[in-house]
Backbone bond lengths (Angstrom), bond angles and torsions (degrees), N, CA, C in turn:
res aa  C-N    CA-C-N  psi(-1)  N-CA   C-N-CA  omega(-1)  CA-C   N-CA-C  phi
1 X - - - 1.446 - - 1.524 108.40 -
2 X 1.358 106.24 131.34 1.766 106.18 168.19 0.768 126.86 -29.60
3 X 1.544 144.63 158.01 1.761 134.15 122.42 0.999 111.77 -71.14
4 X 1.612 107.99 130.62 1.937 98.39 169.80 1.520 113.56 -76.48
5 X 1.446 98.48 -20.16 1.742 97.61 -178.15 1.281 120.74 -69.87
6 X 1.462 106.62 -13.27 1.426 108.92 179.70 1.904 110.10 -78.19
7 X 1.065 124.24 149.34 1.415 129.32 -167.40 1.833 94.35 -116.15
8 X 1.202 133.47 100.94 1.364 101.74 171.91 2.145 112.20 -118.90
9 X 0.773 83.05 163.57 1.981 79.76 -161.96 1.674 98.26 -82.50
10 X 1.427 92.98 126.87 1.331 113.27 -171.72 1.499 104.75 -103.20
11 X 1.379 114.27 118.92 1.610 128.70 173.50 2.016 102.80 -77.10
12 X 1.002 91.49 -174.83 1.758 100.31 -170.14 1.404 100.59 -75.08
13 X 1.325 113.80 -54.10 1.274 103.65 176.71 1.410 130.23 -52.65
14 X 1.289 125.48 -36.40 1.619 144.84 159.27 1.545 96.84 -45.06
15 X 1.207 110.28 -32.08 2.073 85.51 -157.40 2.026 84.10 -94.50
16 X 1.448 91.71 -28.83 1.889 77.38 -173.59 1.190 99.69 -61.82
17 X 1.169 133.34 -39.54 1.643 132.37 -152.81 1.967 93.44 -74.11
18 X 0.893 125.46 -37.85 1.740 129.10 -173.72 1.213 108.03 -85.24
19 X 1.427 149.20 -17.89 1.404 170.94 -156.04 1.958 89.69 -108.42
20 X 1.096 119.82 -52.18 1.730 134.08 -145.27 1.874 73.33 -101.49
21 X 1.188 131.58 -34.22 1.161 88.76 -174.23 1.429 111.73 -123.36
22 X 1.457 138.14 4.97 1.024 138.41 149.77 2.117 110.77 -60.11
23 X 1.717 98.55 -26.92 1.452 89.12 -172.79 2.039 96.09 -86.56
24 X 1.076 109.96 -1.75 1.917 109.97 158.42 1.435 101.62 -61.10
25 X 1.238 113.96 -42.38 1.355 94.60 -144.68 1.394 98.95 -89.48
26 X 1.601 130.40 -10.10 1.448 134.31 -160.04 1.787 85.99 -89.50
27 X 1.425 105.59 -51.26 1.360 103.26 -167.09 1.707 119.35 -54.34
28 X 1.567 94.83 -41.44 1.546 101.44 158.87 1.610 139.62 -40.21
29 X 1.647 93.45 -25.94 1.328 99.20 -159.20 1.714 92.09 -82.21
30 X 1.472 97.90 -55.34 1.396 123.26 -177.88 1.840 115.55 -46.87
31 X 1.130 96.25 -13.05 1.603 99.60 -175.77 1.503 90.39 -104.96
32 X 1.417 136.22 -61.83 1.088 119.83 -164.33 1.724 120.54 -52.21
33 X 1.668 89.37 -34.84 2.047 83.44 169.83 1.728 127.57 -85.00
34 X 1.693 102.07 2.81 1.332 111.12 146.02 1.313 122.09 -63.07
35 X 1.261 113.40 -55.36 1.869 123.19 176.43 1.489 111.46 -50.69
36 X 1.386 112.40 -40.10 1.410 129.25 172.18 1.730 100.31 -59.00
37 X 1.047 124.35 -92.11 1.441 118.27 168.69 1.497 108.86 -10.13
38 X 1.349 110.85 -95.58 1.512 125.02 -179.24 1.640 107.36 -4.84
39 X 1.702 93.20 -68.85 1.735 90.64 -171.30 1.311 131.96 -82.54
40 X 1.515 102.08 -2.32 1.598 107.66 153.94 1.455 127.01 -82.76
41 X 1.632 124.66 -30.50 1.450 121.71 145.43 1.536 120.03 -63.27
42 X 1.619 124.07 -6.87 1.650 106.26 155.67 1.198 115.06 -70.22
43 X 1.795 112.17 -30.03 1.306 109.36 -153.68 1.578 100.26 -71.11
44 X 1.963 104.60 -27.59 1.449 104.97 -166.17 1.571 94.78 -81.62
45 X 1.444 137.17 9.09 1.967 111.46 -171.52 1.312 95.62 75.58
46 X 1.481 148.37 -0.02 1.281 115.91 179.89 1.442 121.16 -81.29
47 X 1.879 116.94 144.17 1.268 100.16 -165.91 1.612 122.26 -69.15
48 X 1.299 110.25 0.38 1.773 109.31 -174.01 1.498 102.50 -100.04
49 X 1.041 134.15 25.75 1.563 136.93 144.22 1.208 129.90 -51.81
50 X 1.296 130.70 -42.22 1.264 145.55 -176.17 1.530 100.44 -78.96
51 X 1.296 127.99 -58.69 1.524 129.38 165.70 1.807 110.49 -47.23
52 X 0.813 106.57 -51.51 1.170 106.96 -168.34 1.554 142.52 -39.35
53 X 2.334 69.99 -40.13 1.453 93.77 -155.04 2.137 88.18 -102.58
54 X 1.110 98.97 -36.22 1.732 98.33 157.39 1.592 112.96 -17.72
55 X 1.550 80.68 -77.85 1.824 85.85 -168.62 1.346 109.73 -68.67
56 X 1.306 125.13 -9.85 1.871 112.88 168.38 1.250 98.02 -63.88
57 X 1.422 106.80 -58.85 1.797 88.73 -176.21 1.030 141.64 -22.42
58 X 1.653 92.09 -74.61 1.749 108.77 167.66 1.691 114.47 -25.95
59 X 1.425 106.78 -67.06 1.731 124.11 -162.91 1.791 93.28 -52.76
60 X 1.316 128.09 -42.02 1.127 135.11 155.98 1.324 122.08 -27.94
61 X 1.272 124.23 -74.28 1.297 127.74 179.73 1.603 121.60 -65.20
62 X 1.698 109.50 -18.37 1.350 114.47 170.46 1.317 122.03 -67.06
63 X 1.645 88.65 -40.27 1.700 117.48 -167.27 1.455 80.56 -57.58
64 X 1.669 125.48 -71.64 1.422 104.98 -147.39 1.859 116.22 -65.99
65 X 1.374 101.11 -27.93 1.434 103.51 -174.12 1.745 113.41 -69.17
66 X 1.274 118.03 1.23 1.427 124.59 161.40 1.527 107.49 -91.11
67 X 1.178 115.77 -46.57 1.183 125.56 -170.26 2.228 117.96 -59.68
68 X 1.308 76.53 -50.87 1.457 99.29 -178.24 1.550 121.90 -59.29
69 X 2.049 97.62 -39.22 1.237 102.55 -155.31 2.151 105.34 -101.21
70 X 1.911 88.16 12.70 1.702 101.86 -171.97 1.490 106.60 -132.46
71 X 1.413 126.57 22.58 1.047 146.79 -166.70 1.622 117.89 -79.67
72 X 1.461 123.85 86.41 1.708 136.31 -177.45 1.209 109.31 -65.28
73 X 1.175 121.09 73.07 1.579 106.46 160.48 1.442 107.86 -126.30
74 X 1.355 122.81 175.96 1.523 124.89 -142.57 1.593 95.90 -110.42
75 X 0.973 103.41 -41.51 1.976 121.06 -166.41 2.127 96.22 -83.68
76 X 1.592 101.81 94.21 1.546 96.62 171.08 1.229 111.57 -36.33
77 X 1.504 130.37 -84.09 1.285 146.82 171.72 1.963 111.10 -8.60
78 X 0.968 112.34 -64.21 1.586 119.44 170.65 1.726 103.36 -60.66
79 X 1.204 125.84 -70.77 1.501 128.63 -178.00 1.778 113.87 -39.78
80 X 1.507 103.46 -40.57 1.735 114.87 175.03 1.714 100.03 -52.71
81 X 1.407 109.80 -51.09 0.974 108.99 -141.93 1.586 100.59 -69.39
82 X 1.430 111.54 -52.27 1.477 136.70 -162.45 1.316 87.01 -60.38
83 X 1.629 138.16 -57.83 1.622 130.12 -168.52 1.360 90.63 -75.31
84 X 1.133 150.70 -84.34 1.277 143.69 -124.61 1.784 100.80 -80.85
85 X 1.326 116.94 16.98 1.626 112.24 173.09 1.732 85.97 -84.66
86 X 1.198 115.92 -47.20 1.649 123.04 -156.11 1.525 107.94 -73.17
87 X 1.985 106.70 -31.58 1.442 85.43 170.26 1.690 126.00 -65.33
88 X 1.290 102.81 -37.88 1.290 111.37 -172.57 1.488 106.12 -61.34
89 X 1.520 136.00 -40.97 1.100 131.70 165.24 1.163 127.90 -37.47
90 X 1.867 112.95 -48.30 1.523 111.49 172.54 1.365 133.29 -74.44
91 X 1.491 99.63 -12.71 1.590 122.50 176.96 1.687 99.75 -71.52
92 X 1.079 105.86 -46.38 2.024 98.48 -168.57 1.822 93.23 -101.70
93 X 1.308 131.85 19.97 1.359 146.35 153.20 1.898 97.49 -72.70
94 X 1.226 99.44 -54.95 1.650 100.39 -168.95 2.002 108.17 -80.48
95 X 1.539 87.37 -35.90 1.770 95.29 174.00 1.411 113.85 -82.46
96 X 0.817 119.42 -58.98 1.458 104.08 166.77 1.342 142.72 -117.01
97 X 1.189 123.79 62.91 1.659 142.74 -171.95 1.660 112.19 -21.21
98 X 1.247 99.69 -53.91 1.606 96.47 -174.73 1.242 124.93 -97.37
99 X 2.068 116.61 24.12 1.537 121.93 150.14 1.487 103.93 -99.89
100 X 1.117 115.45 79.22 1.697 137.19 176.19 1.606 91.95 -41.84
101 X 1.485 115.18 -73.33 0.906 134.89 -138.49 2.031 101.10 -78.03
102 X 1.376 116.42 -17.99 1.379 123.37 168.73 1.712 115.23 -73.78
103 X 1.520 107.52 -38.68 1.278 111.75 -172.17 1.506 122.44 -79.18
104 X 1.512 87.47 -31.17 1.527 102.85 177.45 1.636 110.25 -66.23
105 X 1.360 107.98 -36.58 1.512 89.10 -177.89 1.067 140.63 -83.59
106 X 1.568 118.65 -3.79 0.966 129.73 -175.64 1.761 89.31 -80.67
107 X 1.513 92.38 -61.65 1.905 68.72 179.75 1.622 145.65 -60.02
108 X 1.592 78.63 -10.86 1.923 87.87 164.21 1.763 106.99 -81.83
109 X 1.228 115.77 6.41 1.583 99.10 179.26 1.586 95.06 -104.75
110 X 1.273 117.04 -23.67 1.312 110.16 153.20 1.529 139.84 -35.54
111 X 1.732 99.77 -54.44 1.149 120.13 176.89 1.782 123.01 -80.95
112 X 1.624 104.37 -15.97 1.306 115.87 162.27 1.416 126.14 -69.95
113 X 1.846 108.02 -35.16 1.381 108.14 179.61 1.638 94.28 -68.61
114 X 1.366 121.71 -44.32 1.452 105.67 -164.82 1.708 115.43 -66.93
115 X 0.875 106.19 -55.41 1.904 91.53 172.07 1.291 112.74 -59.68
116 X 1.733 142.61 -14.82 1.300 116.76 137.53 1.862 137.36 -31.44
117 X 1.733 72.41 -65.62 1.763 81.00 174.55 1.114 127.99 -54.46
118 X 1.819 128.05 -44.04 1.118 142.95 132.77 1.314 119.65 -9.64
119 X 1.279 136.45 -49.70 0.895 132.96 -147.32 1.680 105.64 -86.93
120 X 1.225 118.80 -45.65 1.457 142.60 149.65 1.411 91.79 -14.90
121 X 1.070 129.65 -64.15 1.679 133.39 -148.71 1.619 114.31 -85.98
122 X 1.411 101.42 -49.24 1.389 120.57 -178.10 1.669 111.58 -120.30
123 X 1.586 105.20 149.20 1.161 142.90 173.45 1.431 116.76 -85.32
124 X 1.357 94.95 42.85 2.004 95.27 -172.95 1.584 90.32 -94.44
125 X 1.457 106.47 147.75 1.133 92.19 -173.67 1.449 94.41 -107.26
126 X 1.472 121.97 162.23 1.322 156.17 -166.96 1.453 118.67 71.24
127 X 1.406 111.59 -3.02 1.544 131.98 -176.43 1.779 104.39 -62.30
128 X 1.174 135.12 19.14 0.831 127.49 158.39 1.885 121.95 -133.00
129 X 1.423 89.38 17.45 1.327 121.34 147.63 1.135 164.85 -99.22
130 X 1.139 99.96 1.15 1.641 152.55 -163.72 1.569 104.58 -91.73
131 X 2.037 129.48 -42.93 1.082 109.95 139.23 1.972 137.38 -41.12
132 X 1.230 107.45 -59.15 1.705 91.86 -177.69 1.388 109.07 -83.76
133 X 1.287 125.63 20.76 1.710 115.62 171.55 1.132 101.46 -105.87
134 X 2.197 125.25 -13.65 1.281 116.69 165.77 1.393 101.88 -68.72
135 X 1.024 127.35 -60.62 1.834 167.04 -145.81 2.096 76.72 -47.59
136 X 1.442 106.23 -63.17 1.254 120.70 -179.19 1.166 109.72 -37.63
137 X 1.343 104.15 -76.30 1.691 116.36 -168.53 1.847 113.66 -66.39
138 X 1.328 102.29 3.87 1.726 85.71 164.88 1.642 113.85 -113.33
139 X 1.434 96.79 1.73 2.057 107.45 161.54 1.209 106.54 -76.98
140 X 1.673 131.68 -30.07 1.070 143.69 -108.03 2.206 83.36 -131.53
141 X 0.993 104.11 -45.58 1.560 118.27 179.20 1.599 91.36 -75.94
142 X 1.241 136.41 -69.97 1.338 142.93 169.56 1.396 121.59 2.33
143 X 1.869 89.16 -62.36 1.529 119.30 -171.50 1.774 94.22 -78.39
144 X 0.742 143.20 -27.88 1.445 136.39 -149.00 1.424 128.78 52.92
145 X 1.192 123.88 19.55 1.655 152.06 170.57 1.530 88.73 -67.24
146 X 1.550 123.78 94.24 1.224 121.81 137.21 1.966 128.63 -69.55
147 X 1.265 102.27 -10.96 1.593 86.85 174.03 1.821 120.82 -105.14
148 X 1.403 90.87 25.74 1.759 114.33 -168.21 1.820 88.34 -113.38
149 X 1.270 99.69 -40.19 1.725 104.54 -152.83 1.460 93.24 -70.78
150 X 1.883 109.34 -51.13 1.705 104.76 -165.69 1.675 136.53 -59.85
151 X 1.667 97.30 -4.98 1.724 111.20 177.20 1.154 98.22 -89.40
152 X 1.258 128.22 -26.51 1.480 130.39 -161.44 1.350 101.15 -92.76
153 X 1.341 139.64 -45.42 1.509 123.19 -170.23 1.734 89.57 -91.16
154 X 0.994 91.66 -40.19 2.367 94.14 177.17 1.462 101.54 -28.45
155 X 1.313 130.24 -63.75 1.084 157.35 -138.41 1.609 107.13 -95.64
156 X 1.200 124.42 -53.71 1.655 136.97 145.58 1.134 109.30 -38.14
157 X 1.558 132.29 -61.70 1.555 118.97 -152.53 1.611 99.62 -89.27
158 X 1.396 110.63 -21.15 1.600 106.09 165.42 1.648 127.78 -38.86
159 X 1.834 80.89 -63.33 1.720 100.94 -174.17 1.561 104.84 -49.63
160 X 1.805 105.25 -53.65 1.443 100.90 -178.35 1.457 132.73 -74.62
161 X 1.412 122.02 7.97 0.906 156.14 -156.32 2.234 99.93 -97.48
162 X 1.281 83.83 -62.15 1.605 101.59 -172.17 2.013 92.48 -70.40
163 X 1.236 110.12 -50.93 1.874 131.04 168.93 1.875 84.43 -24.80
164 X 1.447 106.37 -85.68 1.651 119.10 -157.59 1.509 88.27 -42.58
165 X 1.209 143.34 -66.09 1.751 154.68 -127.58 1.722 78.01 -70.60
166 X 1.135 118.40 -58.38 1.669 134.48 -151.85 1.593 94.24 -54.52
167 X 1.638 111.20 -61.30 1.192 142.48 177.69 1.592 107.21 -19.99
168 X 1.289 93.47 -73.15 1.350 106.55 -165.23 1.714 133.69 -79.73
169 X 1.676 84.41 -0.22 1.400 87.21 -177.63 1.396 103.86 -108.76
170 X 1.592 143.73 20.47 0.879 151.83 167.56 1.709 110.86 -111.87
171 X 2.037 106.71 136.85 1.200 98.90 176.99 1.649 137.38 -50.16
172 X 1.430 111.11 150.50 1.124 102.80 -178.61 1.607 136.13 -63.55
173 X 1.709 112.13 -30.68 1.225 97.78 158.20 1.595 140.11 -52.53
174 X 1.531 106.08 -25.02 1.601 107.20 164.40 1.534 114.02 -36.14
175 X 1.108 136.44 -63.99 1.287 162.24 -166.18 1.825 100.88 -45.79
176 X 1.207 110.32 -43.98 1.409 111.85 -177.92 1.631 125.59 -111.58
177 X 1.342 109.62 -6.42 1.282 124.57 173.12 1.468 121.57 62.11
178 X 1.389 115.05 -128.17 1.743 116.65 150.70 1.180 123.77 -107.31
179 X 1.205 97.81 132.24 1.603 110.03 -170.86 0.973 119.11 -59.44
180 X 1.626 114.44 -29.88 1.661 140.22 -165.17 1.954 90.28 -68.47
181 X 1.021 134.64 -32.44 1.343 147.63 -171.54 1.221 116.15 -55.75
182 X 1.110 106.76 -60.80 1.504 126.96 -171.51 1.694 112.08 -52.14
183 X 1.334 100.04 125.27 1.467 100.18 173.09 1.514 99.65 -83.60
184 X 1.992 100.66 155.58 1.645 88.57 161.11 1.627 109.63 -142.70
């Protein structure tokens, strides 16, 4: 975990890399309460469900490939793990389009390590719940139960939602800590 007391001097690339991945995590949020939408207009028959819920996807897979590929953590081994769930997600995103529910999870284990790590930092509350309500929602996509799925990502993109707000209103060196830290 960072020090906030520590100040460390952030080059351009540092601030893009904290900018690129706090804006993962907003986009994340923002897509999951698209999906939320989506699967409450399946639940209603409306015909813009299917669009809807398309483009959550997508914003999904962006979300993680910002997220994944700007990811501060200190421990290589943990950081491999948390990005390289999301590459593999976007890889069988492009290979296999219509196992929604395979691709997605890898990038929700993406998004699980990060509200772990998160969680360390911030006092959001339920943010360390946010793993098994992803964990949920990719049994939950599996099943094809849209009125199971929409509390569950509803409820996720909230938490991460309030996560991004937190995010952004704290300086950016927080985000990267000491550099001196980082294994590589």
């Amino acid at each position: 975990m960072a020090n906030p007391e520590h100040k460390e001097h952030l080059d351009g690339l540092d601030k893009i890399s904290v900018v690129s991945y706090r804006s993962g995590i907003t986009l994340f949020a923002l897509s999951l309460l698209a999906l939320f939408s989506a699967e409450l207009l399946c639940v209603l028959e409306m015909e813009t469900a299917p669009l809807l819920r398309e483009w959550s996807i997508k914003c999904i897979a962006v979300s993680a490939a910002l997220s994944a590929a700007n990811i501060h953590v200190y421990d290589k081994k943990v950081r491999a793990l948390i990005a390289w769930s999301s590459w593999l997600g976007l890889a069988l995103f492009i290979l296999l389009p219509t196992k929604e529910w395979l691709y997605i999870g890898f990038m929700f284990i993406t998004f699980s390590g990060i509200a772990l790590k998160e969680s360390y930092c911030f006092k959001v509350k339920g943010l360390n719940l946010v793993p098994l309500l992803l964990i949920s929602s990719v049994l939950v996509l599996w099943m094809k139960e849209p009125t199971i799925l929409a509390p569950l990502v509803g409820l996720s993109g909230f938490i991460f939602a309030v996560l991004a707000i937190a995010k952004w209103k704290m300086p950016l060196h927080f985000d990267i800590g000491k550099k001196a830290s980082y294994e590589i």
